[in-house]
C-alpha positions in Angstrom: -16.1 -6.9 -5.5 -14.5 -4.5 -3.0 -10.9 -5.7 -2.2 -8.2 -4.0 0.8 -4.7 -4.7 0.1 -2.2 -4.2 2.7 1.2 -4.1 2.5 3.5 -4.9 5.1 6.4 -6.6 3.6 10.3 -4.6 4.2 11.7 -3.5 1.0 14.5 -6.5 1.8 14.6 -9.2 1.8 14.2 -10.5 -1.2 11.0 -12.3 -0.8 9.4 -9.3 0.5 10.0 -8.1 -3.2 8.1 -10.8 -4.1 5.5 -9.4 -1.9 5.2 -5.9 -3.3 4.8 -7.4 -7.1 2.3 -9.9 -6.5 0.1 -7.0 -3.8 0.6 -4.5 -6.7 -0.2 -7.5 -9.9 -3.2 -8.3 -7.7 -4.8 -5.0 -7.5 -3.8 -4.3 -11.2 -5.9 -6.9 -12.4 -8.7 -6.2 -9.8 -8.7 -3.0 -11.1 -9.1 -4.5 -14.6 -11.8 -6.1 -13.4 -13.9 -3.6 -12.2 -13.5 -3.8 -8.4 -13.2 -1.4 -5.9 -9.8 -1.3 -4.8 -8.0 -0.1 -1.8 -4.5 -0.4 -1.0 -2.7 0.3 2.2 1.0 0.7 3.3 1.5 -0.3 6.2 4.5 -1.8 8.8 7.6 -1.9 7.3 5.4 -1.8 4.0 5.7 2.4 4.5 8.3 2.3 2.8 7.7 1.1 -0.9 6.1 4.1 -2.5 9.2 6.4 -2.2 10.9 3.4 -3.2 8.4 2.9 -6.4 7.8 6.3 -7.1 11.9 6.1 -9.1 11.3 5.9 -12.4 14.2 3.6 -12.5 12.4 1.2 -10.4 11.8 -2.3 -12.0 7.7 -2.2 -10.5 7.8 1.8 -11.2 5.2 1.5 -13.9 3.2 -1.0 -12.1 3.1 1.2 -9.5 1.9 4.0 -11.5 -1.0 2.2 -12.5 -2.6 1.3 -9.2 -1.4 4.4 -7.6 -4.8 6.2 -8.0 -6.0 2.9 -4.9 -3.6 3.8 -2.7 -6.1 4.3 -0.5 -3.6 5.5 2.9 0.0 4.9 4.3 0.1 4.1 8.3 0.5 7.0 10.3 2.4 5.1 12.8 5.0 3.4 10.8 5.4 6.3 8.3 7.0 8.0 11.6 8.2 5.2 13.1 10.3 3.4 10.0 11.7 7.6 9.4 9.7 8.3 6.5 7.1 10.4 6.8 8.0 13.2 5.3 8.7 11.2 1.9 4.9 10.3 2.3 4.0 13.9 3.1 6.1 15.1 0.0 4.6 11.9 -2.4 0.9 13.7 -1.5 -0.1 10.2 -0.4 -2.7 9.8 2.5 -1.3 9.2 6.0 -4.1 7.1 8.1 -4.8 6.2 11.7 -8.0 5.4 12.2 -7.2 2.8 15.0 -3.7 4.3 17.5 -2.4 5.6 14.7 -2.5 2.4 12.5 -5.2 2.1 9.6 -8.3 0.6 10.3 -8.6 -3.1 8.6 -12.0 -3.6 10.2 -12.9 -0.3 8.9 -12.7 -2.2 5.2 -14.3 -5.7 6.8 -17.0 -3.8 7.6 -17.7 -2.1 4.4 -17.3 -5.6 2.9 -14.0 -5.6 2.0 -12.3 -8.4 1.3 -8.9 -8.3 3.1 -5.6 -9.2 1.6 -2.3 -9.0 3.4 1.1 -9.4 1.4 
Protein backbone atom coordinates (compact mmCIF):
# COMPACT_ATOMS: atom_id res chain seq x y z
CA UNK A 1 0.00 0.00 0.00
CA UNK A 2 1.36 3.55 -0.83
CA UNK A 3 0.15 6.06 1.88
CA UNK A 4 0.75 10.35 1.78
CA UNK A 5 0.45 11.83 5.12
CA UNK A 6 0.05 15.54 5.46
CA UNK A 7 0.39 17.52 8.20
CA UNK A 8 -1.28 20.59 8.70
CA UNK A 9 -2.23 20.88 12.25
CA UNK A 10 -0.40 24.26 14.48
CA UNK A 11 1.89 23.12 17.09
CA UNK A 12 -1.16 24.64 19.55
CA UNK A 13 -3.69 24.00 20.30
CA UNK A 14 -3.72 21.17 22.05
CA UNK A 15 -5.71 19.07 19.85
CA UNK A 16 -3.41 19.79 17.07
CA UNK A 17 -0.91 17.73 19.32
CA UNK A 18 -3.14 15.18 19.08
CA UNK A 19 -2.76 15.53 15.40
CA UNK A 20 0.92 15.23 15.10
CA UNK A 21 0.91 11.85 17.37
CA UNK A 22 -1.74 10.01 15.71
CA UNK A 23 -0.07 11.37 11.68
CA UNK A 24 3.35 10.25 13.02
CA UNK A 25 1.64 6.60 15.07
CA UNK A 26 0.05 6.10 11.67
CA UNK A 27 3.00 6.17 9.47
CA UNK A 28 5.01 4.26 12.11
CA UNK A 29 2.88 1.36 11.85
CA UNK A 30 2.57 1.69 8.01
CA UNK A 31 6.03 1.59 7.99
CA UNK A 32 5.82 -1.60 9.99
CA UNK A 33 3.82 -2.90 7.64
CA UNK A 34 5.67 -2.58 4.71
CA UNK A 35 4.06 0.32 2.87
CA UNK A 36 5.45 3.06 1.10
CA UNK A 37 5.23 6.02 3.03
CA UNK A 38 5.34 9.64 2.42
CA UNK A 39 4.91 12.29 4.79
CA UNK A 40 4.36 16.01 4.23
CA UNK A 41 4.53 19.19 6.39
CA UNK A 42 2.55 21.42 5.34
CA UNK A 43 0.32 24.84 6.55
CA UNK A 44 0.89 25.61 9.83
CA UNK A 45 2.14 21.83 10.03
CA UNK A 46 5.81 23.48 8.92
CA UNK A 47 6.41 23.85 11.93
CA UNK A 48 6.62 20.47 13.87
CA UNK A 49 9.95 19.05 12.80
CA UNK A 50 12.13 21.80 14.38
CA UNK A 51 9.81 21.29 17.07
CA UNK A 52 10.43 17.31 17.14
CA UNK A 53 13.75 17.35 16.15
CA UNK A 54 14.43 18.34 20.51
CA UNK A 55 15.45 15.52 22.02
CA UNK A 56 13.51 16.65 24.96
CA UNK A 57 10.42 16.40 22.90
CA UNK A 58 7.76 13.96 24.27
CA UNK A 59 7.16 12.49 20.18
CA UNK A 60 11.10 13.08 19.62
CA UNK A 61 11.72 9.38 19.23
CA UNK A 62 8.66 8.81 17.29
CA UNK A 63 9.73 11.26 15.23
CA UNK A 64 13.05 9.81 14.66
CA UNK A 65 11.65 6.75 13.38
CA UNK A 66 9.56 7.95 10.57
CA UNK A 67 11.91 10.64 9.74
CA UNK A 68 13.51 8.79 6.90
CA UNK A 69 9.28 9.41 5.02
CA UNK A 70 9.38 12.71 5.37
CA UNK A 71 8.94 12.94 2.09
CA UNK A 72 8.99 17.30 1.80
CA UNK A 73 8.07 20.45 3.96
CA UNK A 74 5.77 23.23 1.90
CA UNK A 75 7.83 25.73 0.38
CA UNK A 76 5.20 28.28 0.86
CA UNK A 77 4.40 27.94 4.55
CA UNK A 78 8.08 27.07 5.48
CA UNK A 79 8.47 30.98 4.41
CA UNK A 80 5.34 32.12 5.18
CA UNK A 81 4.97 30.64 9.07
CA UNK A 82 9.06 32.16 9.43
CA UNK A 83 10.76 28.97 9.35
CA UNK A 84 12.52 28.15 6.57
CA UNK A 85 15.62 28.37 7.46
CA UNK A 86 15.07 25.79 10.44
CA UNK A 87 13.93 23.45 7.55
CA UNK A 88 16.99 24.42 5.45
CA UNK A 89 19.33 23.82 8.48
CA UNK A 90 17.16 20.25 9.55
CA UNK A 91 18.34 19.07 5.68
CA UNK A 92 14.67 18.28 5.15
CA UNK A 93 13.15 18.73 1.61
CA UNK A 94 11.37 21.99 0.83
CA UNK A 95 8.48 21.21 -2.04
CA UNK A 96 6.29 23.24 -4.34
CA UNK A 97 5.24 21.36 -6.97
CA UNK A 98 1.90 23.22 -7.31
CA UNK A 99 2.54 27.63 -6.36
CA UNK A 100 4.80 26.75 -4.11
CA UNK A 101 2.61 24.25 -2.05
CA UNK A 102 3.28 20.37 -2.45
CA UNK A 103 1.50 18.51 -4.86
CA UNK A 104 -1.32 16.10 -3.19
CA UNK A 105 -2.52 15.04 -6.60
CA UNK A 106 0.99 14.41 -7.45
CA UNK A 107 0.57 11.27 -4.71
CA UNK A 108 -3.30 10.53 -5.97
CA UNK A 109 -1.91 9.93 -8.93
CA UNK A 110 0.77 7.57 -8.12
CA UNK A 111 -1.88 5.85 -6.12
CA UNK A 112 -1.48 7.25 -2.98
CA UNK A 113 -3.75 7.07 -0.57
CA UNK A 114 -4.17 10.55 1.07
CA UNK A 115 -4.35 11.25 4.67
CA UNK A 116 -4.66 14.67 6.24
CA UNK A 117 -4.15 15.22 10.12
Amino acid sequence: MKVCIALLADLEPFESFARMANALEVAKECQQNGDEVAIVFDGAGVKWPAALEDPEHKYHALYQSVKQSIAGVCKYCAAAFGVKNQIETLGLPLVGEFDDHPSLRKYLAEGYHVLTF
